[in-house]
C-alpha positions in Angstrom: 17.8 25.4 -2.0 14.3 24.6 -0.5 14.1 26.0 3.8 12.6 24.3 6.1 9.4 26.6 7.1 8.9 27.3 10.5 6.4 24.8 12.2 4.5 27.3 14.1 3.3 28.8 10.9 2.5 26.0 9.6 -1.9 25.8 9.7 -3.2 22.4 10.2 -6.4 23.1 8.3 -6.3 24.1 4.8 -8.6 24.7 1.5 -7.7 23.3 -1.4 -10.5 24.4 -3.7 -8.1 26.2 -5.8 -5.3 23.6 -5.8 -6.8 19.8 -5.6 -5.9 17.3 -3.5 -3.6 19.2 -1.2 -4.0 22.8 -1.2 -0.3 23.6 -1.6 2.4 22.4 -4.1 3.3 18.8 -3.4 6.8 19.5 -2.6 6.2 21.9 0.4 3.7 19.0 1.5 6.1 16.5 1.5 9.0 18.7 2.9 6.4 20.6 5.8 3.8 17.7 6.3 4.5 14.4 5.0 5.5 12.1 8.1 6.1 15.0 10.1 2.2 16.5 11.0 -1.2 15.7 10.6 -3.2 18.3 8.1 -7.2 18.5 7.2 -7.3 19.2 3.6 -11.1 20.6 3.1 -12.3 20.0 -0.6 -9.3 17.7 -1.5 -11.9 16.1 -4.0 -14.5 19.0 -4.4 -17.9 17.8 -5.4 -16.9 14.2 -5.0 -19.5 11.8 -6.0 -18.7 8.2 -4.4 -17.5 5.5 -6.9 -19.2 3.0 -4.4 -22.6 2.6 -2.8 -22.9 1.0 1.0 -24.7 -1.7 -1.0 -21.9 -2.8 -3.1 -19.3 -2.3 0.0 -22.2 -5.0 1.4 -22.1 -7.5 -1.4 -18.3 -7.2 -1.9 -17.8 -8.2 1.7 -19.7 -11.4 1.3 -17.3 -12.6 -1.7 -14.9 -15.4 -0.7 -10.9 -14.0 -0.9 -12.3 -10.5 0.2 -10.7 -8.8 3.7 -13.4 -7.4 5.2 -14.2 -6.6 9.0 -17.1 -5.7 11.2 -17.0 -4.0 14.2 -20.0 -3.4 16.6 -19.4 -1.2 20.0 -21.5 -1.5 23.3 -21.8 1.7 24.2 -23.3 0.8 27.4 -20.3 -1.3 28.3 -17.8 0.5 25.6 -16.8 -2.5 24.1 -16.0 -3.3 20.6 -16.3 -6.5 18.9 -15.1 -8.0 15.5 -15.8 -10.2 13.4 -14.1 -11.5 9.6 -15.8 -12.0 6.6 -16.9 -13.3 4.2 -20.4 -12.7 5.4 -23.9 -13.9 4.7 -26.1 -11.0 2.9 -28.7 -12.1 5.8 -26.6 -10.6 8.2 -27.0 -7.0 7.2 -30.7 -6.1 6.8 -30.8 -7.7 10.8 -27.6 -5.0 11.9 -29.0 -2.2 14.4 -29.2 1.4 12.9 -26.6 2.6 14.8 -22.6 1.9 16.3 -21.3 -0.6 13.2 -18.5 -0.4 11.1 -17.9 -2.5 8.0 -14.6 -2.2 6.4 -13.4 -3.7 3.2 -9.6 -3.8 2.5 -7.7 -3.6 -1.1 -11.3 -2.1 -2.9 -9.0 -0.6 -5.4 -8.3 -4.2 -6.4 -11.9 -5.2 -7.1 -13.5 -2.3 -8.4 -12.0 0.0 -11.2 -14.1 3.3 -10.4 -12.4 3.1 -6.8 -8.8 2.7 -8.5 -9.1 5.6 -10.2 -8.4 7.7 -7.3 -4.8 6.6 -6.8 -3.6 8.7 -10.1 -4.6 12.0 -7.5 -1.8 10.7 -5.4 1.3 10.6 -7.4 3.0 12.8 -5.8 4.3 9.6 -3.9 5.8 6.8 -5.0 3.3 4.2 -6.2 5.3 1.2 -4.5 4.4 2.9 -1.1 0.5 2.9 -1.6 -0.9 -0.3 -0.2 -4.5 -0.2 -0.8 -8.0 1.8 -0.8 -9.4 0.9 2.1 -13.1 1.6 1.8 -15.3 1.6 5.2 -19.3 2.3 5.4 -20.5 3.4 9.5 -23.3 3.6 10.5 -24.7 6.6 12.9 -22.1 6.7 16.0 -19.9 3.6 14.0 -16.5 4.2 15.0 -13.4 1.7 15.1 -12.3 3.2 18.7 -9.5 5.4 19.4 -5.8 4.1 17.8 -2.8 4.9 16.1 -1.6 3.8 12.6 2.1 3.1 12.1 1.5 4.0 8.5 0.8 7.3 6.8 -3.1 7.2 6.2 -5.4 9.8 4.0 -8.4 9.8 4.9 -11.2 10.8 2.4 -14.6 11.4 2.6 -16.8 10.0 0.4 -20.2 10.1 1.0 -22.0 11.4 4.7 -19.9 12.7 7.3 -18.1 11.9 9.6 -16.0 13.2 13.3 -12.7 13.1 13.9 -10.6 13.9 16.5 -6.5 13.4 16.9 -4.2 14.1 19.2 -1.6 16.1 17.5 0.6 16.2 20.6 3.9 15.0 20.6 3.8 13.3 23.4 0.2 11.8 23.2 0.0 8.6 25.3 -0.4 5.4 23.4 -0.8 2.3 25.7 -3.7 -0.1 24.5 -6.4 -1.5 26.5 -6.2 -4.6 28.4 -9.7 -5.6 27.7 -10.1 -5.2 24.0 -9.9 -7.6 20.6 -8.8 -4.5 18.8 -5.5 -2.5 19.8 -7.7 0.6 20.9 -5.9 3.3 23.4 -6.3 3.4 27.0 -6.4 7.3 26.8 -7.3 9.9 24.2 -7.6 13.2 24.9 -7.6 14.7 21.6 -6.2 18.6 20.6 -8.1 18.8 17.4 -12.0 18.2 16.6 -13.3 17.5 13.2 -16.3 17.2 11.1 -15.6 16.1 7.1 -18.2 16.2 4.4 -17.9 14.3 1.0 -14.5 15.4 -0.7 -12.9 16.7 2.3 -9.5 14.5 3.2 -7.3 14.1 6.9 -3.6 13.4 6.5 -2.0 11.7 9.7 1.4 10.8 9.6 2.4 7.6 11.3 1.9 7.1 15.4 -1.0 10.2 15.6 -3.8 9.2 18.0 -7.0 9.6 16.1 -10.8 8.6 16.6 -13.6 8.6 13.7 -17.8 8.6 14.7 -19.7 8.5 12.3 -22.5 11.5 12.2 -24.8 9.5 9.6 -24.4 6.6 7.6 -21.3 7.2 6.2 -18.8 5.7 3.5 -14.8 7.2 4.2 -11.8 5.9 1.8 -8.9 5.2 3.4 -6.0 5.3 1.2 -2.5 3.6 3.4 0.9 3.2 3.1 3.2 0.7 2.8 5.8 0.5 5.6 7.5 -2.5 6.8 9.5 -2.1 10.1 13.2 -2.9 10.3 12.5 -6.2 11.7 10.4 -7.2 8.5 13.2 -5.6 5.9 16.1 -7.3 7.9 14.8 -10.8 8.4 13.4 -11.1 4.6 17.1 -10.1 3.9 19.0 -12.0 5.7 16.6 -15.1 4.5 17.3 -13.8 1.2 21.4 -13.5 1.6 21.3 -16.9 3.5 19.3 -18.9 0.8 22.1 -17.4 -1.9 25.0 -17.9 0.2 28.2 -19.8 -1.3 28.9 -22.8 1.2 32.3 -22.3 1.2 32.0 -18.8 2.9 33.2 -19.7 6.0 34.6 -18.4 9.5 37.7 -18.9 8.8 41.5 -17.4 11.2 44.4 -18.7 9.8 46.3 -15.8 11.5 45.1 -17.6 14.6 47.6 -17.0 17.7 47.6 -19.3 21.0 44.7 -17.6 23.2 45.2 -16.1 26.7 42.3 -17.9 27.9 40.6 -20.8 25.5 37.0 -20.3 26.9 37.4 -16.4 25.5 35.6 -14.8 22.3 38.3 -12.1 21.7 38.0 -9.3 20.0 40.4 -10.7 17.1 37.4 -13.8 16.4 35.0 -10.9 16.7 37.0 -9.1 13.7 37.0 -12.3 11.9 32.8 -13.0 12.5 32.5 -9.3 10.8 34.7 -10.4 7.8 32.5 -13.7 7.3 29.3 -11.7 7.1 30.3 -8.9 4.9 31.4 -11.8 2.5 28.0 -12.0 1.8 27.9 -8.7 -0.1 25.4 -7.0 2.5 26.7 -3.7 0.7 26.1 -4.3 -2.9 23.4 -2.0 -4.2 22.2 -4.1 -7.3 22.3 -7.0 -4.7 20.2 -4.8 -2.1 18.0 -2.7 -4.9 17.0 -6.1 -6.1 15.9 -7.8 -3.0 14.1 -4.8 -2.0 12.0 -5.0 -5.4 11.1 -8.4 -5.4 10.3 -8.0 -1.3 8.6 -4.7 -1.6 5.8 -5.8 -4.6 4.7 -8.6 -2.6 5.0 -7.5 1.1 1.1 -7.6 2.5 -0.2 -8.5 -0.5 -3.3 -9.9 0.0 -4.1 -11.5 -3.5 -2.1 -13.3 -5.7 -1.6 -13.2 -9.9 -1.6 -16.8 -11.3 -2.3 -17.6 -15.2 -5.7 -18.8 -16.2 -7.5 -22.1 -17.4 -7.5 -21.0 -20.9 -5.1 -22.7 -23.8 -2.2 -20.1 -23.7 -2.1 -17.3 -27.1 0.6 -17.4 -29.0 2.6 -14.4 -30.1 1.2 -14.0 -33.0 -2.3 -14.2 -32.1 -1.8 -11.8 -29.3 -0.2 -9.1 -31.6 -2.9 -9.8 -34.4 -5.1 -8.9 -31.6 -3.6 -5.9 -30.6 -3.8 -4.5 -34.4 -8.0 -5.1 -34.5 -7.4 -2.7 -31.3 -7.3 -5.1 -28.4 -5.8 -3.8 -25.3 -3.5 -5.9 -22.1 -5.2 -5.1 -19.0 -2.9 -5.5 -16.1 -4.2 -7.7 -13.3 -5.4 -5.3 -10.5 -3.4 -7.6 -7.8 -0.5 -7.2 -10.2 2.6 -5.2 -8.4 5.0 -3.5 -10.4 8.0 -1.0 -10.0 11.5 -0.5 -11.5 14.7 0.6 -10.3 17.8 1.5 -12.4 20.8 -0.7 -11.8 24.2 0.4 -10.7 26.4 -2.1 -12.5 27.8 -1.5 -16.1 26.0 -3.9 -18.8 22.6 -3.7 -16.3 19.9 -0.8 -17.8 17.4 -1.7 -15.3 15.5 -3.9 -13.8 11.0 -4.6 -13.3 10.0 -5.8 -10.4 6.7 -7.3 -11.1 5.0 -9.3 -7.5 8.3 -10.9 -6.4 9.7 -11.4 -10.1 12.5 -9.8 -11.5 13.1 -8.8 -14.9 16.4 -7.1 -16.9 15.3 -4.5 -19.4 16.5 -1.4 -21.2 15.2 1.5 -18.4 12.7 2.9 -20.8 11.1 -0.5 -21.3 11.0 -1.1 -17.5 9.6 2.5 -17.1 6.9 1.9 -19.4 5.3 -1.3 -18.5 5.4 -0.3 -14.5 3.6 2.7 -15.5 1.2 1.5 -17.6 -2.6 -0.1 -15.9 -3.2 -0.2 -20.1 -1.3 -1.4 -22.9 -2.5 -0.9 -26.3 -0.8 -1.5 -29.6 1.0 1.8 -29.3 2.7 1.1 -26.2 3.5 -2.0 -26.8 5.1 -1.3 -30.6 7.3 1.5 -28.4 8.9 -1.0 -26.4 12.2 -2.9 -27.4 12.3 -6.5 -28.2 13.2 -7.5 -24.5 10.4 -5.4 -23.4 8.1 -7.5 -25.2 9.3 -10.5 -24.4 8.6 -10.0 -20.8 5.2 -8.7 -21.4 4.5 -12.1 -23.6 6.0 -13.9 -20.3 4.2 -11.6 -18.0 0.9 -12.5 -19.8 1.3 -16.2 -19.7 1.9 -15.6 -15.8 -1.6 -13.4 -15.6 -0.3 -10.4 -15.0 -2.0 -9.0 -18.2 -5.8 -9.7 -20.0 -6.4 -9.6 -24.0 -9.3 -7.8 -24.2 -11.7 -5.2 -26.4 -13.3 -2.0 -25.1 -16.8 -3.4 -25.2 -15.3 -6.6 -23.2 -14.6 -3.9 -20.1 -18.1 -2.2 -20.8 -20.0 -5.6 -20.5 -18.1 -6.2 -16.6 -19.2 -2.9 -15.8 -22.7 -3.7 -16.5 
């Protein structure tokens, strides 16, 4: 059985040179570190060569449907302002040469070379990771002092750039009064920073942290997803309600003449608990099911939806796949899998709010897979190719040849 290291011998700062992207076996990360302390992981991607310029960050924040932010700070007056995209290419050439931020959300989505970072991080499970944020700074650029409620890595990918956190436990975290953004009112940080290309910060959620930019910079910020209890229990109880059988009722028919009419009594108050566990709030396929089809859509930003073309048949697809066609899943495409509890149920894919009952291995293999070729799809069962025939006609998937992907890179 794994112990619990002491936290005082813990280091905050660590190489990781020799063991890329942490430094330490992922297990003691997540059992010493994950969601518990912050940790600077120097040379998390040594020699780390940018997948993205600050000129295609610039031209991808122009693009209609792309998130993307800019944030100027007075530093006269230390205020911040922001603005949304999409913005006009005029605007940047005429941006001052110092104190601006541009950030561009979900740029794993839009740009394959980016996506290829997230295989570094499987040491977690890929329904957590929300997106790549990528963000270029220029000199001094800095987003002001905050806290996430998310875990956050934060990896540098070209230029440098200072941070500072407040690893304290009790690090205040009231916001300003006079401020668009939800910046902190005081930071007076423990720890002080610089990172170079490759080098990557870990903050768990609620850490206090600051970023300025030393030059132009461009720093990847790779989030989680966490949706507070709030979020979970009102998509569920929307969920249970929708479902619910109208003849579930409050119902007494042991009912006894009150004491006092105008009384709830603690006998209703028994019967109001009865009424709502009738819903099933306890049933694990029931919850496991809810939570996949909420969890691959919650803060999605894009959405999947079947194209313009005449639909492929079968056959057609599957005579494509033998002349060495590939399925290319859509990059805003969600998936996970879960096995199922009840007798007669293997599993179940979860693909961007949809649900699907497969054999486990099938439902393994198409969540895990970015790719499928003819091999992968042969492996799968009959069921499992149904769904990715259904899944294509949807838009989840592309028919496409190698040279098709090396003509969009070019």
């Amino acid at each position: 059985m794994a112990t619990k290291s002491n936290s005082l011998d813990l280091p905050i700062e660590i190489d990781a040179s020799r063991k890329p992207p942490l430094g330490i076996a992922p297990a003691a990360f997540l059992r010493d570190y994950w969601q518990k302390r912050p940790l600077l992981i120097r040379n998390a991607f040594a020699g780390l060569q940018s997948p993205i310029q600050p000129e295609d960050l610039a031209g991808l924040a122009c693009e209609e449907g792309v998130l993307a932010r800019l944030i100027q700070h007075d530093r006269a007056s230390d205020r911040y302002s922001l603005r949304h995209g999409p913005f006009a290419e005029s605007e940047f050439p005429g941006l001052p040469q110092q104190d601006w931020t541009l950030l561009v959300q979900d740029v794993d989505k839009w740009d394959a070379d980016v996506a290829a970072l997230l295989p570094a991080f499987d040491f977690l499970p890929r329904w957590r990771i929300d997106d790549i944020m990528v963000s270029f700074a220029a000199p001094g650029g800095s987003v002001g002092a905050h806290v996430d409620q998310y875990d956050v890595f934060l990896l540098q990918a070209q230029g440098h750039r200072r941070w500072q956190i407040d690893a304290r436990a009790d690090a205040p975290q009231d916001f300003r009064p006079d401020a668009d953004l939800k910046l902190l009112r005081e930071f007076d940080p423990s720890h002080d920073w610089v990172l170079g290309p490759g080098d990557m910060l870990y903050l768990p959620p609620g850490v206090p942290h600051h970023g300025v930019a030393e030059d132009a910079c461009l720093t990847f910020s790779i989030g989680m997803r966490a949706p507070s209890a709030a979020e979970l229990m009102g998509d569920y109880i929307d969920t249970l309600a929708g479902d619910a059988d109208e003849s579930l009722r409050y119902h007494d028919p042991d009912l006894a003449p009150p004491r006092d009419p105008n009384e709830i009594d603690a006998a209703a108050m028994v019967r109001v608990v009865e009424a709502l566990n009738a819903l099933r709030m306890n049933d694990p396929d029931r919850l496991g099911d809810w939570f996949g089809r909420f969890i691959t859509v919650y803060r999605a930003a894009g959405e999947v939806s079947a194209g313009h073309e005449p639909a492929r048949s079968r056959i057609e697809i599957e005579w494509d796949l033998q002349r060495g066609a590939a399925l290319w899943r859509h990059p805003w495409s969600r998936m996970a899998w879960r096995r199922a509890h009840a007798k007669g149920r293997a599993a179940s894919l979860y693909v961007s709010g949809q649900e699907f009952a497969l054999p486990a291995r099938d439902a393994q293999a198409i969540a895990g897979a970015a790719e499928l070729d003819l091999a992968g799809y042969s492996a799968l069962s009959e069921a499992g190719r149904e769904c990715v025939l259904e899944l294509i006609a949807s838009g989840h998937y592309r028919l496409g040849l190698d040279e098709d992907a090396g003509a969009e890179e070019e």
